[in-house]
C-alpha positions in Angstrom: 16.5 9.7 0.6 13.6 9.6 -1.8 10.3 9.8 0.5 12.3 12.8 2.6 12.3 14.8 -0.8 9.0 14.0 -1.9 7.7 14.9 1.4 9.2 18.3 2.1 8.3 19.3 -1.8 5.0 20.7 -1.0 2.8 23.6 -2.5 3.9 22.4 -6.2 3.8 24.4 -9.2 1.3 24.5 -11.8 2.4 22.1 -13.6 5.2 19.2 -14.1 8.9 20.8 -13.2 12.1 19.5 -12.8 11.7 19.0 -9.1 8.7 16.4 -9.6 9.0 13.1 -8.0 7.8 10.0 -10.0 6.2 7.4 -9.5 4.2 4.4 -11.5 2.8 1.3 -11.8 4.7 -1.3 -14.3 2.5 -4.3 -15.6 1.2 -6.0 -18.9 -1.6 -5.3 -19.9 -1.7 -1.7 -18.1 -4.5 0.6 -19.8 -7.1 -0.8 -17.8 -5.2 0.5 -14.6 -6.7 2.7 -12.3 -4.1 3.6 -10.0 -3.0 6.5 -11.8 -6.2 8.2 -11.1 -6.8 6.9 -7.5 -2.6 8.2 -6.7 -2.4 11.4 -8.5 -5.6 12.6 -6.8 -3.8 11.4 -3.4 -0.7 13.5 -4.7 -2.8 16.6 -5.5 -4.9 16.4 -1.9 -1.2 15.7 -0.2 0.2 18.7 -1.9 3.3 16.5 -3.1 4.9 17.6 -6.5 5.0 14.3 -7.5 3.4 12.8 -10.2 2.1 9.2 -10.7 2.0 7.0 -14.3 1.8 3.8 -15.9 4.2 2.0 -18.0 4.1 -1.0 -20.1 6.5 -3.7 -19.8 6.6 -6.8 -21.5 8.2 -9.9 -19.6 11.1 -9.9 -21.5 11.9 -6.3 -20.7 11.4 -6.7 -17.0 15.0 -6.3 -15.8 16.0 -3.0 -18.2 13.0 -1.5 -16.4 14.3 -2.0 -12.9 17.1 -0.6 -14.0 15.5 2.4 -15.4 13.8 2.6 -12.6 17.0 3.3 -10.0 19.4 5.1 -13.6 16.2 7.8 -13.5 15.2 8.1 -9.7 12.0 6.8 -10.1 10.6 7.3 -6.0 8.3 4.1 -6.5 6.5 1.6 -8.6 3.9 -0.6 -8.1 4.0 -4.3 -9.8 1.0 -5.7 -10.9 0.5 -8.9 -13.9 2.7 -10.9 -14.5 6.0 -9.3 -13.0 4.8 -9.9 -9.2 7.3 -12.5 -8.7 9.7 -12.4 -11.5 10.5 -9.0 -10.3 11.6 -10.0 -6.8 15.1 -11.3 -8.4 15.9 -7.4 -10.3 15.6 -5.8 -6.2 18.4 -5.4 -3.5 16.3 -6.0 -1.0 13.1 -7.9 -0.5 10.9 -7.1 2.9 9.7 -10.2 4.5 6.0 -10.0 3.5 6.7 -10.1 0.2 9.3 -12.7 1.0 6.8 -14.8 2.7 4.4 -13.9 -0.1 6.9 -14.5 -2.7 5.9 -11.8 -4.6 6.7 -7.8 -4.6 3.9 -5.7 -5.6 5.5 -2.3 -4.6 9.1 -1.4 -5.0 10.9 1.6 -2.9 13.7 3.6 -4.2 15.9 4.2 -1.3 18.9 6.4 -2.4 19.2 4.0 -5.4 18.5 1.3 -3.4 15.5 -0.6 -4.5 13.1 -2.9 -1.7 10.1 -4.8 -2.5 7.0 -4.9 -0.5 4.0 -6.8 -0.8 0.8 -4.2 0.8 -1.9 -6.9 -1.3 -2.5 -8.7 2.2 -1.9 -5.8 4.2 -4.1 -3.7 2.5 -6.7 -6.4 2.7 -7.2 -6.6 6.2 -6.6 -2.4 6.8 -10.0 -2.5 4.7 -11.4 -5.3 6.9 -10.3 -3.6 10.4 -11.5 -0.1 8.8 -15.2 -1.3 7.7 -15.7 -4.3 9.6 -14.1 -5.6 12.5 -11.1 -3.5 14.2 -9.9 -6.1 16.4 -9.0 -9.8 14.8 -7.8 -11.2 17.8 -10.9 -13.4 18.1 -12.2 -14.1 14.9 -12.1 -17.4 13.4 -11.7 -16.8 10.0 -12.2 -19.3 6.8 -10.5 -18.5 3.9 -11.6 -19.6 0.7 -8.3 -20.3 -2.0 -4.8 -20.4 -2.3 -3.5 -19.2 -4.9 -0.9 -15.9 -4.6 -4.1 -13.8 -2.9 -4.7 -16.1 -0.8 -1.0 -16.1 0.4 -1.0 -12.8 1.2 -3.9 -12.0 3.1 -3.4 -15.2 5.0 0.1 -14.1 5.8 -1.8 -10.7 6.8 -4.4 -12.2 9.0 -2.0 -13.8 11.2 0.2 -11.1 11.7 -2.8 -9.3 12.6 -3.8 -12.4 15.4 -6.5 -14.2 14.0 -7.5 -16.7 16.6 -7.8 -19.4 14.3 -7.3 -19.9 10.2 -8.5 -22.3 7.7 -7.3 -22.2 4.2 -10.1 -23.8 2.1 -9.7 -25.0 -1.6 -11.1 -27.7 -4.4 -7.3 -29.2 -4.3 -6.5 -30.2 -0.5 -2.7 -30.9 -1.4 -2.3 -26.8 -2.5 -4.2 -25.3 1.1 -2.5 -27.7 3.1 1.1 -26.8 1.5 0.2 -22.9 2.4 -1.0 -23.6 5.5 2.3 -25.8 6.7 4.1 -22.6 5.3 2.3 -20.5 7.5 2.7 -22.3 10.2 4.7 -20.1 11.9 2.7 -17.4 11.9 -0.4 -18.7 14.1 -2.8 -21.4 14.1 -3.5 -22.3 10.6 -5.2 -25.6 8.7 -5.9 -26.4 5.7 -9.9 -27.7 4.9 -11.5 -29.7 1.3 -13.9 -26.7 -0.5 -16.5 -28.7 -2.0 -20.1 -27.9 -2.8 -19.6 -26.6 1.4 -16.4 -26.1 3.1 -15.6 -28.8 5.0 -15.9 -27.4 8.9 -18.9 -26.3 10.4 -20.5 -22.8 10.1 -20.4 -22.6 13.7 -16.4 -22.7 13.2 -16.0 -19.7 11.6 -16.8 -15.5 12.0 -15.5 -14.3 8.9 -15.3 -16.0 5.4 -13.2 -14.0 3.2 -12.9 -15.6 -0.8 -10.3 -14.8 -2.9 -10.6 -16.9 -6.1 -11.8 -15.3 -9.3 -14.9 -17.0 -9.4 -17.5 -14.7 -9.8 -15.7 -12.1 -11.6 -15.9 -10.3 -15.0 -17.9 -11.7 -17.5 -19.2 -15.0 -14.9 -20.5 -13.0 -12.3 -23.1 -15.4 -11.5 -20.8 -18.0 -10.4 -20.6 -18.8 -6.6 -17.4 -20.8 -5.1 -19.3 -22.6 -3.0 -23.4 -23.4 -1.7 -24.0 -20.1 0.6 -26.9 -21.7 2.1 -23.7 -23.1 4.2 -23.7 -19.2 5.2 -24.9 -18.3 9.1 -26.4 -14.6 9.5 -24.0 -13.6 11.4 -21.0 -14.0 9.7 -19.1 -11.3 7.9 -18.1 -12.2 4.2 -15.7 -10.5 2.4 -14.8 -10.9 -1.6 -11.4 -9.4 -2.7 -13.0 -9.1 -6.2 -14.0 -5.3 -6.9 -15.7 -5.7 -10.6 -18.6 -6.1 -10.3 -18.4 -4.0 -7.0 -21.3 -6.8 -5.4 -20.3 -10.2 -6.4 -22.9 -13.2 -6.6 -21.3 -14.6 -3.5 -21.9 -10.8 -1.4 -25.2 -11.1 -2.5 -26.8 -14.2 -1.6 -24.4 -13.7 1.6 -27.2 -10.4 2.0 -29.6 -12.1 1.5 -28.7 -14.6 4.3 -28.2 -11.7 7.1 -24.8 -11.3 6.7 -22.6 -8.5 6.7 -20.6 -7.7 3.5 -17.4 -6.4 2.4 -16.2 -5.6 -1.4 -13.0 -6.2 -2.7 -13.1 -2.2 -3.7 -10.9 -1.9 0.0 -8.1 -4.2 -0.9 -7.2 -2.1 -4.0 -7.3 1.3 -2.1 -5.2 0.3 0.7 -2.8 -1.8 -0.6 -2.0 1.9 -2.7 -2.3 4.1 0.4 0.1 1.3 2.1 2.5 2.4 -1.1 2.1 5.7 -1.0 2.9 5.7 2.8 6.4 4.1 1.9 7.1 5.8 -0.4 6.3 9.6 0.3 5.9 9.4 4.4 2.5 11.2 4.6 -0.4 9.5 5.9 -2.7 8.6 2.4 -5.8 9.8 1.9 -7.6 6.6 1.6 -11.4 7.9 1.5 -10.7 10.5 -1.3 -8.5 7.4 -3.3 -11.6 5.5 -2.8 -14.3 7.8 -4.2 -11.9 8.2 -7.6 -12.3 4.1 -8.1 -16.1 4.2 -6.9 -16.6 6.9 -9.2 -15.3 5.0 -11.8 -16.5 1.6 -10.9 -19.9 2.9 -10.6 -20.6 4.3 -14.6 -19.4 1.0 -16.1 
């Protein structure tokens, strides 16, 4: 099994030997990744001899890398744009939160046998329990999109046992078809985003947004009026560049507590490495290598 062999290989060599594990991220575009840095550093701290990469795959070449994947014992991958879902048909095995999700964004090589995960959602709310609220048990939560983000962390919210979810977006028809999928999963409804959400402030603890308004180059842009905002409430903004989006500051500026997007992206790879290797990630030292180079740019 895979993570067994990473795990016991510890005090590594120098350098790369025959015995290294490897793992990578597939995607295209991929030079603007930073998961290579933020996983090898984990692999260093860990002690692992394992080593982590990044390959380019065009669309059309999706499949033959799959394959390559299991022919060379590849331990891992992580899937990022635009292979998220196409991917999910070249796997024998597909975990139910990506199933849910409809999309795999990790892939575990389990004695040639290859299972898709989705950590995006999960990771999400590991960074929300870890800086802002551990328990979500009563938290009324308004969710802002829902689009493939959106998805996930909703999915991850109610496995977690929100009290109560609304999915807000601009088109009604596309929150309320998530929110009847989720159904299942707790109490979920679906709300019009206009200039204002369309519930009350007083109906909601957290407000979590996970469009890409507001992101690189228009980050001015707001999704919505955040004089709706109470000073109370926790908002949260999965987008990490610029680290403090338009929307987390005005939400500052109103009393209320913030949370970056700059969590999501650690966790949902310490969630990876987990599967993968076994070990416990080091999620604080994974998060200073992204700060670090979030913060010169």
């Amino acid at each position: 099994m895979v993570r067994n062999d990473v795990a016991g290989a510890m005090r590594p060599p120098a350098g790369i030997d025959s015995s290294t594990a490897v793992f990578a991220v597939i995607g295209d575009p991929i030079k603007h990744s930073k998961s290579p840095l933020m996983h090898n550093a984990a692999l260093r701290e860990l002690g692992l001899n394992a080593v982590y990469t990044a390959f380019r795959v065009a669309p059309e070449q999706l499949g033959q890398a799959v394959q390559g994947m299991r022919a060379l014992g590849i331990g891992g991958m992580n899937v990022t744009i635009p292979h998220k879902e196409a991917v999910m048909a070249h796997l024998d095995e597909v975990d139910e939160s990506a199933s849910v999700i409809g999309a795999v964004n990790t892939i575990v090589n389990r004695n040639g046998r290859l299972i898709g995960y989705n950590t995006d959602g999960l990771g999400f709310v590991r960074s929300l329990q870890e800086e802002m609220i551990s328990d979500l048990r009563q938290s009324r939560i308004l969710l802002i999109g829902a689009g493939g983000a959106a998805r996930g962390i909703a999915y991850a919210l109610l496995k977690a046992g929100c009290r109560r979810l609304h999915i807000a977006n601009r088109t009604l028809a596309r929150a309320e078809a998530l929110a009847r999928d989720l159904s299942a999963f707790g109490t979920v409804a679906a709300v019009q985003l206009g200039e204002r959400p369309a519930i009350g402030a007083h109906e909601a603890d957290i407000v979590i947004h996970t469009t890409s308004v507001g992101m690189h180059p228009d980050v001015e842009a707001v999704p919505f009026d955040p004089d709706w905002l109470r000073p109370d409430m926790i908002v949260s903004d999965i987008v990490y560049n610029p680290l403090e989006t338009a929307l987390l500051r005005e939400a500052g500026k109103r009393g209320c507590r913030t949370h970056s997007g700059l969590g999501m992206f650690v966790y949902q790879g310490a969630i990876a490495l987990e599967l993968w290797t076994g070990a416990a990630a080091p999620a604080a030292l994974m998060r200073e290598q992204v700060w670090n180079t979030l913060s010169h740019e």
